[in-house]
C-alpha positions as CSV (number, residue, x, y, z in Angstrom):
1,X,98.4,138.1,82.7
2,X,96.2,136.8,80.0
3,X,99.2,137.5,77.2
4,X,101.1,135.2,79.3
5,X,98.4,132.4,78.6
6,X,97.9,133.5,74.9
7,X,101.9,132.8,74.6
8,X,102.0,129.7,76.3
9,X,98.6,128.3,74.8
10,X,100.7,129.2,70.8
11,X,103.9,127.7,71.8
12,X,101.9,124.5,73.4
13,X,100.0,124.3,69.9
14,X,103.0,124.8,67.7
15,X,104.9,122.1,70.4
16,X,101.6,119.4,69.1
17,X,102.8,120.1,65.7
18,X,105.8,118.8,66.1
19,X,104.8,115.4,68.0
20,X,104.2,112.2,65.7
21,X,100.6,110.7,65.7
22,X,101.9,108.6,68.6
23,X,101.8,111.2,71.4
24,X,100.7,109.0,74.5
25,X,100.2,112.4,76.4
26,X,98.0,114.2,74.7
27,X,97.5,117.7,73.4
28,X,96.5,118.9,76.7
29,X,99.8,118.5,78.4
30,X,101.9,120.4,75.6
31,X,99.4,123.3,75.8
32,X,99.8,123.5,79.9
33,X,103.5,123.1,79.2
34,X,103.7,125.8,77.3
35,X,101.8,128.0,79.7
36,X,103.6,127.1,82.3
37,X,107.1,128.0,80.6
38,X,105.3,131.2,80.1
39,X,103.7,132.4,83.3
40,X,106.8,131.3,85.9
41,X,109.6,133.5,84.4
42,X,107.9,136.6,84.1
43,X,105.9,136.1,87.3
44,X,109.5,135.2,88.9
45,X,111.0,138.3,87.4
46,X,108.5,140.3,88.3
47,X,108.5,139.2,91.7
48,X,112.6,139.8,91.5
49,X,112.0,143.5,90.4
50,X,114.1,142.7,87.0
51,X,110.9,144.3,85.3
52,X,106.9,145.1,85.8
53,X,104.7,142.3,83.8
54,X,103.8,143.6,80.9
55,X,107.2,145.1,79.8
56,X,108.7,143.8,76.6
57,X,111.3,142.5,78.8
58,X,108.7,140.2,80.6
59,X,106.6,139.7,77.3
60,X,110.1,137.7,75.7
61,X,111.3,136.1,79.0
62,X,107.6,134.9,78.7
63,X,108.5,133.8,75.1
64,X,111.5,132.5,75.6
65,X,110.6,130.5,78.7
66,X,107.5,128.7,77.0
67,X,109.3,128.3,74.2
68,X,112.3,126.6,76.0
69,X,110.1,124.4,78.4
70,X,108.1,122.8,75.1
71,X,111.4,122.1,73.5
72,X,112.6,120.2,76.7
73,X,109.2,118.6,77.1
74,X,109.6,117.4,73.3
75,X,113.0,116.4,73.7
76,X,111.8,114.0,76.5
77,X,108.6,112.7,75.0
78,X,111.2,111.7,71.5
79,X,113.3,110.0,74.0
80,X,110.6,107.9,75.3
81,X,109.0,107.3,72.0
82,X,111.9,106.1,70.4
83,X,112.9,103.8,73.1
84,X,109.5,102.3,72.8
85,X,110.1,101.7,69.1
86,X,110.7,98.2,68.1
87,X,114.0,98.1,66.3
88,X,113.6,98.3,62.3
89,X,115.2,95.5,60.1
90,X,117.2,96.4,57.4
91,X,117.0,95.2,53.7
92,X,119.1,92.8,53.0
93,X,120.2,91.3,56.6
């Protein structure tokens, strides 16, 4: 179980690196987000019987869950932040 949080705690930090200056959420939120992607598939597919936690199988649906719930949560949080943005003049108009 703690691999689980080490994967979700790097994805979550690699996720912050990503987000402009401007991130109203915080760090906090990517780090949990990237937890979470990490503990509920291989806790699900444990619980499923696809594989016993701790198998590589789990350890990279693990991976590939955190890293695929950060990439939606950063999808979202651009989405906002760009339709916050006021909208840039161009040279010359």
């Amino acid at each position: 179980m703690p691999w689980m949080i080490v994967i979700g705690v790097v994805v979550g930090i690699g996720t912050m690196m990503v987000i402009p200056e401007r991130n109203p959420v915080g760090s906090i939120v990517a780090i949990v987000v990237g937890i979470a992607g990490s503990v509920v598939p291989a806790v699900l597919g444990s619980a499923e019987g696809w594989y016993h936690l701790g198998d590589t199988l789990a350890i990279l649906t693990s991976v590939g869950g955190a890293i695929a719930l950060s990439v939606t949560y950063l999808t979202l949080l651009m989405r906002e932040l760009h339709a916050e943005a006021p909208p840039q003049k161009h040279a010359g108009h």
